[in-house]
TORSE-533678 format. One record per residue: x, y negated, z negated of N, C-alpha, C in turn. Coordinates in steps of 0.2 Angstrom, whole numbers, padded with zeros to 4 digits, always signed. Last residue first. Example, Ala and Ser with C-alpha at 12.3 -4.5 7.8 and 13.67 -1.06 7.14 Angstrom:
// TORSE-533678
+0064+0011-0035+0068+0005-0036+0064+0000-0039;+0066+0028-0039+0062+0022-0039+0066+0016-0039;
END
This chain:
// TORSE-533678
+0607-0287+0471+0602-0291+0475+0594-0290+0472;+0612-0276+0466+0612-0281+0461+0607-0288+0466;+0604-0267+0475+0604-0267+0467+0606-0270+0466;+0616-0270+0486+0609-0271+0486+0605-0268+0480;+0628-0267+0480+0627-0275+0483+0620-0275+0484;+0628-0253+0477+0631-0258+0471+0627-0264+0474;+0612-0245+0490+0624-0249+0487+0622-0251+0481;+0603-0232+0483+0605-0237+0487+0612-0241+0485;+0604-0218+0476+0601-0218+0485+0602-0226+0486;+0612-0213+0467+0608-0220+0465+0601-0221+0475;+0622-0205+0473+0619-0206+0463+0614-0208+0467;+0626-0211+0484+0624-0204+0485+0622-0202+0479;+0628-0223+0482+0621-0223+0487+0621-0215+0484;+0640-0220+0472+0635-0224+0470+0629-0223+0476;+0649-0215+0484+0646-0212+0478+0641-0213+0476;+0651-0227+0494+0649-0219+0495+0645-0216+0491;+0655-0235+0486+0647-0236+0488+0646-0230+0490;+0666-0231+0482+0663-0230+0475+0656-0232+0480;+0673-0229+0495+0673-0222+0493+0666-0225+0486;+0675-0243+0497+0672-0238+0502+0669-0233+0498;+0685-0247+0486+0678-0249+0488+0672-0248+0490;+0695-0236+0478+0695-0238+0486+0688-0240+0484;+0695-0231+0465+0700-0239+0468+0699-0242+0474;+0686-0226+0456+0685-0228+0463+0691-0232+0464;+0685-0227+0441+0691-0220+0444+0690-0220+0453;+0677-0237+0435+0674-0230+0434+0678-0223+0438;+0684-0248+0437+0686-0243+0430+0683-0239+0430;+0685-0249+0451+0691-0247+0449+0691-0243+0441;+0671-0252+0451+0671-0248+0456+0680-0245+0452;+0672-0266+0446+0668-0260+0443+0669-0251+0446;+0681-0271+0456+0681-0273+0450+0678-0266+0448;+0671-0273+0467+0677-0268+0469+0678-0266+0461;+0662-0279+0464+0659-0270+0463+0666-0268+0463;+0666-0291+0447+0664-0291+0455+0664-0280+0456;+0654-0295+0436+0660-0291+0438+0662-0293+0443;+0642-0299+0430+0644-0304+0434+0651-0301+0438;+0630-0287+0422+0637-0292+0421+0638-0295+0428;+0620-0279+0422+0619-0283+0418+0628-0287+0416;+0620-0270+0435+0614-0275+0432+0614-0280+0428;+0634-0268+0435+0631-0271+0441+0627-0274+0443;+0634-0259+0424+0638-0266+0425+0635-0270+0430;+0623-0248+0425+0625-0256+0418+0625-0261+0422;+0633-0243+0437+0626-0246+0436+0624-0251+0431;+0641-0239+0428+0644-0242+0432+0638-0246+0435;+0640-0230+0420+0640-0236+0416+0641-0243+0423;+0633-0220+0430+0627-0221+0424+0630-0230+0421;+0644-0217+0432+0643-0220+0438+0635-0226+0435;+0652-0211+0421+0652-0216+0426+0650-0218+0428;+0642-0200+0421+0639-0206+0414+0643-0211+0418;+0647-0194+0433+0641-0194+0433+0640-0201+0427;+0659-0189+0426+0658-0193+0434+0651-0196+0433;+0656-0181+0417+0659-0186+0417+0660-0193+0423;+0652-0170+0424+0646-0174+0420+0649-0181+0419;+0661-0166+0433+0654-0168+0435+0651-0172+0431;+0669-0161+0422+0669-0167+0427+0666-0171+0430;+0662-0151+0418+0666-0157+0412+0666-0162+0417;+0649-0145+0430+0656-0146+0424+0660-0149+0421;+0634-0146+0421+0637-0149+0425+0645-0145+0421;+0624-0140+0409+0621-0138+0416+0625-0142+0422;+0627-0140+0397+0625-0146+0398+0624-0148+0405;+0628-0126+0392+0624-0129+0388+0623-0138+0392;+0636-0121+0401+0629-0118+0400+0628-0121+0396;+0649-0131+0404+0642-0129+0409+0636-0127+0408;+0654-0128+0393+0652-0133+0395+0647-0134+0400;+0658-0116+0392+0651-0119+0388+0648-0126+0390;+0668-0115+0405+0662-0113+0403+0656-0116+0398;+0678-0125+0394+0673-0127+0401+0668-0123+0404;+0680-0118+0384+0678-0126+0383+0674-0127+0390;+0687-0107+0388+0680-0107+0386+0675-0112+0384;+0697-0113+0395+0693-0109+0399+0683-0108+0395;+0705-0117+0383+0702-0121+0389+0695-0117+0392;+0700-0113+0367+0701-0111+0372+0701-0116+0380;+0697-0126+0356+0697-0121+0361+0699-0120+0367;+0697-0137+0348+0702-0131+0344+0699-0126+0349;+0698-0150+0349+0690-0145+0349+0695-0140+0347;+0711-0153+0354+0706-0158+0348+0701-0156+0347;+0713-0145+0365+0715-0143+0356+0712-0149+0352;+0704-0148+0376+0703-0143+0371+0707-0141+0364;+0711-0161+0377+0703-0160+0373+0701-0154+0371;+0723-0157+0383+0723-0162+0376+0716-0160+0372;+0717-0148+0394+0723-0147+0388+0722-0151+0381;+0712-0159+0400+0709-0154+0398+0714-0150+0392;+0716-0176+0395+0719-0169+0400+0716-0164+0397;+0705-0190+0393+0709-0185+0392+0711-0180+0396;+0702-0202+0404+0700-0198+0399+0708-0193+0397;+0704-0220+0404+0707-0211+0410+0705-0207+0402;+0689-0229+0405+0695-0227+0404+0698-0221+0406;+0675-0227+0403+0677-0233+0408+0685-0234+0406;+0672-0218+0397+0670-0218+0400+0672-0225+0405;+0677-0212+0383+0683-0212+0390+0678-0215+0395;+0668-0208+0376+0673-0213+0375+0677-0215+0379;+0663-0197+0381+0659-0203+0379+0662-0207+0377;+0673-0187+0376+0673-0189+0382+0668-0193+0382;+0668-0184+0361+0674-0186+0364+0674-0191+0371;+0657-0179+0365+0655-0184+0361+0663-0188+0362;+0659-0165+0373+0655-0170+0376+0655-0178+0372;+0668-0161+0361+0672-0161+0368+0667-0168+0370;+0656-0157+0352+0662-0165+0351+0665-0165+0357;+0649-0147+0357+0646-0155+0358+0651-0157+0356;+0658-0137+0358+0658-0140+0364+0655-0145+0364;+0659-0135+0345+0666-0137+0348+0664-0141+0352;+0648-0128+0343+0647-0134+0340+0654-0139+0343;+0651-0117+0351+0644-0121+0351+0646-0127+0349;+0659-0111+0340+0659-0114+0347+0655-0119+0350;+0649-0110+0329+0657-0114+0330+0659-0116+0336;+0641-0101+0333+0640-0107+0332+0645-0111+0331;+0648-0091+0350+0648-0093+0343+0645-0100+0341;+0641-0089+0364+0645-0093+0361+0644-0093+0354;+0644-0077+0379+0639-0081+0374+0645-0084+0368;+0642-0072+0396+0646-0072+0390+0644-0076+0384;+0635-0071+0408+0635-0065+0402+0638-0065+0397;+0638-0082+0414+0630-0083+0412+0630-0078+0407;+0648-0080+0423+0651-0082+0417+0641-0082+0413;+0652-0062+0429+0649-0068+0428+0646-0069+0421;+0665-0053+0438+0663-0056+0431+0655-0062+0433;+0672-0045+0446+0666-0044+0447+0663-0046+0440;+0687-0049+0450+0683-0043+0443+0675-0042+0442;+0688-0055+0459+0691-0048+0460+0688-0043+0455;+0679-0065+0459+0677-0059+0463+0680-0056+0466;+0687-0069+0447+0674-0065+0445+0674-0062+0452;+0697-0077+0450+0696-0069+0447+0687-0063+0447;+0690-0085+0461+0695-0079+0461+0697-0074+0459;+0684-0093+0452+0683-0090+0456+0688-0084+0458;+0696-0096+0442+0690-0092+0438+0686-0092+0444;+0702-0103+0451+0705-0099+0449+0700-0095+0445;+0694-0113+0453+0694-0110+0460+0695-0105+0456;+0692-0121+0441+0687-0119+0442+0688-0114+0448;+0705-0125+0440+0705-0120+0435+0698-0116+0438;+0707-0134+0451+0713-0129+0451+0711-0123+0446;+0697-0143+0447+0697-0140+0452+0701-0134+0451;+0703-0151+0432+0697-0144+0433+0697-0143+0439;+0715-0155+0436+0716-0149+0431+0710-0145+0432;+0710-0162+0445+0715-0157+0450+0715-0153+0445;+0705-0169+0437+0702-0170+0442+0704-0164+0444;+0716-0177+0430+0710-0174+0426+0708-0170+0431;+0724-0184+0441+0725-0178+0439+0720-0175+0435;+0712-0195+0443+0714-0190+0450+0718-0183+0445;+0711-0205+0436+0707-0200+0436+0708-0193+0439;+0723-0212+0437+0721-0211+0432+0716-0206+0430;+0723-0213+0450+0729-0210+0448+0726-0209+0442;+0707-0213+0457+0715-0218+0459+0717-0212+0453;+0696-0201+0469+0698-0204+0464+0706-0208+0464;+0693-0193+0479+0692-0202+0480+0697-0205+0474;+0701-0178+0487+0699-0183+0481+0699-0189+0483;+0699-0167+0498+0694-0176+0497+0694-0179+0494;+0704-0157+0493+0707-0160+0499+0704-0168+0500;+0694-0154+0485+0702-0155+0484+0706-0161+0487;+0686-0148+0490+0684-0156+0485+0691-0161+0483;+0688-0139+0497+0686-0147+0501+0686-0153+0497;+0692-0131+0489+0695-0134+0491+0695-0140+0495;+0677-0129+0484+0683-0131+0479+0690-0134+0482;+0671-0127+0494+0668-0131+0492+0674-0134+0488;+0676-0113+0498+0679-0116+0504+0678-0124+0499;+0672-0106+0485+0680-0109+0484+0679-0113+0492;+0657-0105+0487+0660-0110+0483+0670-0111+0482;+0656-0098+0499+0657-0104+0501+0657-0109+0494;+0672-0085+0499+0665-0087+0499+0664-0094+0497;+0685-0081+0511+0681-0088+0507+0676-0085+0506;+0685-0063+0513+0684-0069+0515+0680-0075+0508;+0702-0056+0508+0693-0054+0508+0692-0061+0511;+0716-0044+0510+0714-0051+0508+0705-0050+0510;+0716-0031+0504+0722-0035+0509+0718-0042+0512;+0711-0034+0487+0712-0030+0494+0716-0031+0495;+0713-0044+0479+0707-0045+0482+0709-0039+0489;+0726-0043+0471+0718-0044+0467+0712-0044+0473;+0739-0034+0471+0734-0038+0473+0729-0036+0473;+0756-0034+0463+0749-0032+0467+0746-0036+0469;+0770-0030+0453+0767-0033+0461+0760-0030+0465;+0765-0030+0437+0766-0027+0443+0766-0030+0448;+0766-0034+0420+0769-0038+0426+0770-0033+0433;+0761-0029+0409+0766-0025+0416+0770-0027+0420;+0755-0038+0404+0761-0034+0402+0763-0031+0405;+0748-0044+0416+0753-0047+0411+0758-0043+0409;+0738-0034+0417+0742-0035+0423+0748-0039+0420;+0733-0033+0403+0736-0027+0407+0740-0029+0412;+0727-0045+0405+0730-0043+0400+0736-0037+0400;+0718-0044+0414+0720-0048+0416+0729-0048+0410;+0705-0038+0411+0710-0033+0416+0717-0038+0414;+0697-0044+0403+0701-0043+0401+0706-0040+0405;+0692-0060+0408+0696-0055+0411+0700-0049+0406;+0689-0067+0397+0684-0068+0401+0685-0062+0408;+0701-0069+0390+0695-0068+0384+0689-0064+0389;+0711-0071+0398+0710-0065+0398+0704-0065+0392;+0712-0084+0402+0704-0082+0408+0704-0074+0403;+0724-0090+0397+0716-0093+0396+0710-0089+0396;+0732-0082+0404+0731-0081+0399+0725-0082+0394;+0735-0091+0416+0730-0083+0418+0729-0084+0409;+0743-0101+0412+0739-0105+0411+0734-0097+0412;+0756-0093+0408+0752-0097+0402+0745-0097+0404;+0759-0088+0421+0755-0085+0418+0753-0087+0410;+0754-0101+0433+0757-0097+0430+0754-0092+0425;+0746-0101+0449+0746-0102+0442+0750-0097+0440;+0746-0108+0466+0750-0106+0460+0749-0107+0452;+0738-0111+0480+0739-0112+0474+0744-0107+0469;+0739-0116+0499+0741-0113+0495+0739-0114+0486;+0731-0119+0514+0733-0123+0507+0735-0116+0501;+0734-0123+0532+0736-0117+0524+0734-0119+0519;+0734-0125+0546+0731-0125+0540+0730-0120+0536;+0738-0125+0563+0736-0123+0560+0736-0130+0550;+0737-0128+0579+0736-0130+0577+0735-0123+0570;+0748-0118+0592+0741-0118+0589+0741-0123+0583;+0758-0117+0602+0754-0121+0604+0745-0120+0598;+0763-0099+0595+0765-0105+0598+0758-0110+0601;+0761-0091+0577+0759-0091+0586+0761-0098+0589;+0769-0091+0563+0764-0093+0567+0765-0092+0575;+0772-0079+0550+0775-0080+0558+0768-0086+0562;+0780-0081+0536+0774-0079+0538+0776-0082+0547;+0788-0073+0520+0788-0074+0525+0781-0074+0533;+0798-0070+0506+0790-0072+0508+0792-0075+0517;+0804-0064+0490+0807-0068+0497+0799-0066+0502;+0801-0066+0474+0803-0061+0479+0802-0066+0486;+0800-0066+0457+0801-0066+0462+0800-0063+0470;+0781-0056+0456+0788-0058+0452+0792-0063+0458;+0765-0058+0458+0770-0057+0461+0775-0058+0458;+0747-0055+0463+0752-0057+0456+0759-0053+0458;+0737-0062+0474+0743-0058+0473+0745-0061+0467;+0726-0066+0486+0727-0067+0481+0730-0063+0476;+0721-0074+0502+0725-0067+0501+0729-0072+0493;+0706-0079+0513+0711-0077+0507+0715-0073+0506;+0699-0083+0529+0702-0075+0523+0707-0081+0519;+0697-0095+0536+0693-0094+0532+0695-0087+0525;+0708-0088+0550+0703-0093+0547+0698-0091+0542;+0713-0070+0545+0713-0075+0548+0710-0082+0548;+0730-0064+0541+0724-0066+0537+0723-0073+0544;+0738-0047+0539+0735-0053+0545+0730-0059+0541;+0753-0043+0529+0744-0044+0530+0744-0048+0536;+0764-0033+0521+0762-0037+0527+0755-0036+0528;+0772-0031+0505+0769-0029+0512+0768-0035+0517;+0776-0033+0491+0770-0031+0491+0769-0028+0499;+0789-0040+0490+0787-0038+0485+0781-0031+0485;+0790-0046+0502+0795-0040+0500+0792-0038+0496;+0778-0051+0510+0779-0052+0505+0785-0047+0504;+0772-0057+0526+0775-0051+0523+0779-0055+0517;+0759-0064+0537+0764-0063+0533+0767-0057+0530;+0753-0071+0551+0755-0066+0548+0758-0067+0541;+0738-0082+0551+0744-0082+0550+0747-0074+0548;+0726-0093+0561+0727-0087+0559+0737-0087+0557;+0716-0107+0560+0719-0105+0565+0721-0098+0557;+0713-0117+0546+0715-0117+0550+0718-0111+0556;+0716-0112+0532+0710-0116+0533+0709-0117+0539;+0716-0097+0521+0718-0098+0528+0713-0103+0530;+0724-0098+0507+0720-0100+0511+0722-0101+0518;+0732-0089+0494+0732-0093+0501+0730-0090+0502;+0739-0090+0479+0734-0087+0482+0733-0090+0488;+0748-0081+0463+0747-0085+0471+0741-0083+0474;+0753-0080+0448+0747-0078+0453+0746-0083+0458;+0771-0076+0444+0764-0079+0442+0760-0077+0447;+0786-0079+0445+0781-0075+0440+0774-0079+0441;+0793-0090+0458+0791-0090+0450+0787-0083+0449;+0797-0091+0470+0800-0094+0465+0800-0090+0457;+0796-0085+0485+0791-0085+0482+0795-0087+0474;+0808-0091+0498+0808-0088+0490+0800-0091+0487;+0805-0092+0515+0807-0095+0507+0805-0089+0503;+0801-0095+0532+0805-0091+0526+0805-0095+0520;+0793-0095+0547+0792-0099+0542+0793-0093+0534;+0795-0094+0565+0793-0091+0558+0795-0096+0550;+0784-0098+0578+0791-0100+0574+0790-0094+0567;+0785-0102+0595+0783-0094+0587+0787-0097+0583;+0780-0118+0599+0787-0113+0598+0783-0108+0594;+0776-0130+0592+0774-0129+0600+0780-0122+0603;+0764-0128+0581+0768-0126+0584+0769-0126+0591;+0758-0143+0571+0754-0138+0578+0762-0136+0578;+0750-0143+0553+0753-0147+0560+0752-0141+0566;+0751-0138+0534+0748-0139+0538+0755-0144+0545;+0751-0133+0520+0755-0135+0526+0751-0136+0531;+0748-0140+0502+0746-0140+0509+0752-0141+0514;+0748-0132+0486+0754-0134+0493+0749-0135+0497;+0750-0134+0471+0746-0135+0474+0749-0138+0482;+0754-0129+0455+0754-0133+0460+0751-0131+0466;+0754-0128+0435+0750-0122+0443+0753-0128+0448;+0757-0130+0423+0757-0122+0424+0753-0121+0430;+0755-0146+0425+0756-0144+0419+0752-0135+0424;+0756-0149+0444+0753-0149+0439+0753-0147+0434;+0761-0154+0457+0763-0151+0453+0758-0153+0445;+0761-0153+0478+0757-0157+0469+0757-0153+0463;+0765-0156+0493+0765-0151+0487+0764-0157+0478;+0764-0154+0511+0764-0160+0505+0763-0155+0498;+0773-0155+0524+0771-0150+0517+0772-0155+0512;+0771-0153+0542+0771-0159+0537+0769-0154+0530;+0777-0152+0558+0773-0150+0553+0774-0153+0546;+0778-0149+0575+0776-0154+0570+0773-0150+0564;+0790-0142+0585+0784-0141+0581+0784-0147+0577;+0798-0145+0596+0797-0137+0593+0790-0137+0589;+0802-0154+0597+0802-0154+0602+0797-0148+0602;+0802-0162+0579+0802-0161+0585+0798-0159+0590;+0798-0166+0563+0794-0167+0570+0799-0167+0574;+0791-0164+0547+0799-0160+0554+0794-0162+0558;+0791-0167+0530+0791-0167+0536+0795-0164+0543;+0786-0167+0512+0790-0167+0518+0788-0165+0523;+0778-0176+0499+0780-0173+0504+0786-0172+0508;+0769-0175+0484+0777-0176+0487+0776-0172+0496;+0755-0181+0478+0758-0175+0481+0765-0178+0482;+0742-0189+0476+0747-0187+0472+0754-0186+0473;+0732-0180+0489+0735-0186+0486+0738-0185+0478;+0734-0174+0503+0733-0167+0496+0736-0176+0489;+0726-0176+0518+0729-0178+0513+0728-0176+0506;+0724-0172+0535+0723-0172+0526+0727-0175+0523;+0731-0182+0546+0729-0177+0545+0728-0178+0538;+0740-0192+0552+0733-0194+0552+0729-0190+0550;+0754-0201+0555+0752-0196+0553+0743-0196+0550;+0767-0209+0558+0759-0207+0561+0755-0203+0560;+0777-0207+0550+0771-0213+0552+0766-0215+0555;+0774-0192+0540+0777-0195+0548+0774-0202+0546;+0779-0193+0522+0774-0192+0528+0777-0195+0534;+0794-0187+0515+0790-0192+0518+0782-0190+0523;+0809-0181+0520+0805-0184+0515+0801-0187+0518;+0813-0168+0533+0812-0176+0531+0810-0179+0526;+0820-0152+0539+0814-0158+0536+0817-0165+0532;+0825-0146+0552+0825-0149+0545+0819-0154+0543;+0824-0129+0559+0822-0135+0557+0823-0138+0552;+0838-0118+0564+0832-0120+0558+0831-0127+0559;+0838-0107+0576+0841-0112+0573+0835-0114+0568;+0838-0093+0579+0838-0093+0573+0840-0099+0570;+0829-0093+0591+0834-0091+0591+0838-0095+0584;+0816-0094+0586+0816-0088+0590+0828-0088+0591;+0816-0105+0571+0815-0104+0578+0817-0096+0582;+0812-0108+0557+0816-0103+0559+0813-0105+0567;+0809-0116+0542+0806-0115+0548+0812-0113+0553;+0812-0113+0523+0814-0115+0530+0809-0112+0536;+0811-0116+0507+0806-0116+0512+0812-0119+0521;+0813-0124+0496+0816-0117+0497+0813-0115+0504;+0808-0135+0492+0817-0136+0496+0819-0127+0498;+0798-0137+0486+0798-0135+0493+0804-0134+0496;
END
């Protein structure tokens, strides 16, 4: 995030701060590294999460100035931002200038290149940005061939027009994001399939793919039940990194979690979450635990959050099922 300056109308620049504000009240992208600026000018807070080939930026706060907001787009790779909040201009050196407003995307494959976006004064705004490199696009070209092409070439384009609006499975993907309940041990696993699931959103509707039309070899097939027998191990421990389990199956990420879906009608995580909650039940029937206690080995650290989940499985608390 160190490449990142907020410019005022008369070219002074705002510095930012490590840290959340201490008052600070708004989303939270957990994991994350933050920075901050709180003046006279603008509040605005950038939390950023870094993940094996993608990360993951929320900006978000209110402007009480136009301000503009410059950095270095860094890397080779495919960017995509989310307008979740209020409206934003931008311009890309590489590529032009867009308006994108509440709810619009705009998703671009890009070399370096210098990036700049202009917010309005006294508006509350929200961004969430992604980033995948071209290791992890790689995965998707079984299921993308376009995607192959664009690689070799490496041209500055864009995948969705001049940007197109959320549909309500990525607003879904980002909310889940922005909500994780999970503690640290769970929580990456977690951000690996989010980040991959939005990304094979974003591609099907630049490429108008759907994954129901692709089919599985009996070796694959067969890959995917050990993946599911694997993970039946992890059940009250930090599973493995999608990466890891797909080469212990010898596949493809991308097509480890597609099968996964058509053959056991949940995504890797869902399902996993789910036999949680199945052992976490168990315990609450047939051990003496305490729920906080149970609530931490099935990836709940907060209390709150594992009743939440558990009434929303099971329709009533941990406390009343064990009563």
């Amino acid at each position: 995030m160190n490449n990142i300056e907020l410019i005022l109308a008369n070219n002074s620049i705002l510095e930012f701060q490590p840290g959340l504000p201490p008052d600070y009240s708004g989303p939270l992208l957990r994991g994350s590294t933050a920075i901050s600026t709180k003046t006279n000018h603008a509040e605005v807070v950038l939390q950023q999460l870094t993940g094996v080939d993608y990360f993951i930026r929320l900006s978000s706060g209110r402007l009480l100035k136009k301000i503009f907001a410059k950095g270095w787009t860094a890397q080779y790779g495919l960017y995509s931002n989310f307008i979740l909040k209020n409206d934003a201009r931008k311009e890309l050196n590489s590529i032009g200038k867009f308006h994108l407003r509440k709810d619009q995307y705009l998703c671009y494959l890009t070399k370096e290149t210098n990036c700049s976006v202009l917010f309005e004064k006294n508006e509350d705004f929200r961004i969430i940005d992604f980033f995948y490199s071209p290791k992890l696009l790689q995965e998707l070209v079984p299921f993308f061939p376009e995607l192959q092409q664009l690689l070799q070439e490496s041209p500055q384009t864009i995948l969705n027009g001049a940007g197109g609006w959320s549909i309500p499975s990525m607003k879904e993907i980002t909310n889940q994001i922005l909500d994780c309940p999970y503690d640290e041990n769970t929580r990456q696993f977690y951000y690996d399939i989010k980040v991959r699931e939005l990304l094979y959103q974003l591609l099907e509707n630049s490429f108008k793919r759907n994954i129901k039309s692709y089919h599985f070899t009996p070796f694959e097939t067969a890959r995917i039940h050990e993946a599911r027998a694997i993970l039946e191990k992890y059940i009250d421990k930090k599973p493995p990194s999608i990466k890891s389990l797909s080469r212990q199956v010898a596949l493809n990420e991308f097509k480890l979690k597609s099968g996964f879906k058509k053959y056991f009608h949940a995504g890797i995580f869902e399902w996993l979450m789910e036999q949680k909650m199945q052992h976490a039940r168990q315990l609450i029937l047939n051990s003496n635990k305490p729920i906080k206690e149970i609530g931490s080995l099935v990836g709940y650290p907060r209390t709150t959050n594992f009743i939440t989940a558990f009434r929303r499985q099971f329709g009533v608390t941990p406390g009343a099922l064990r009563r």
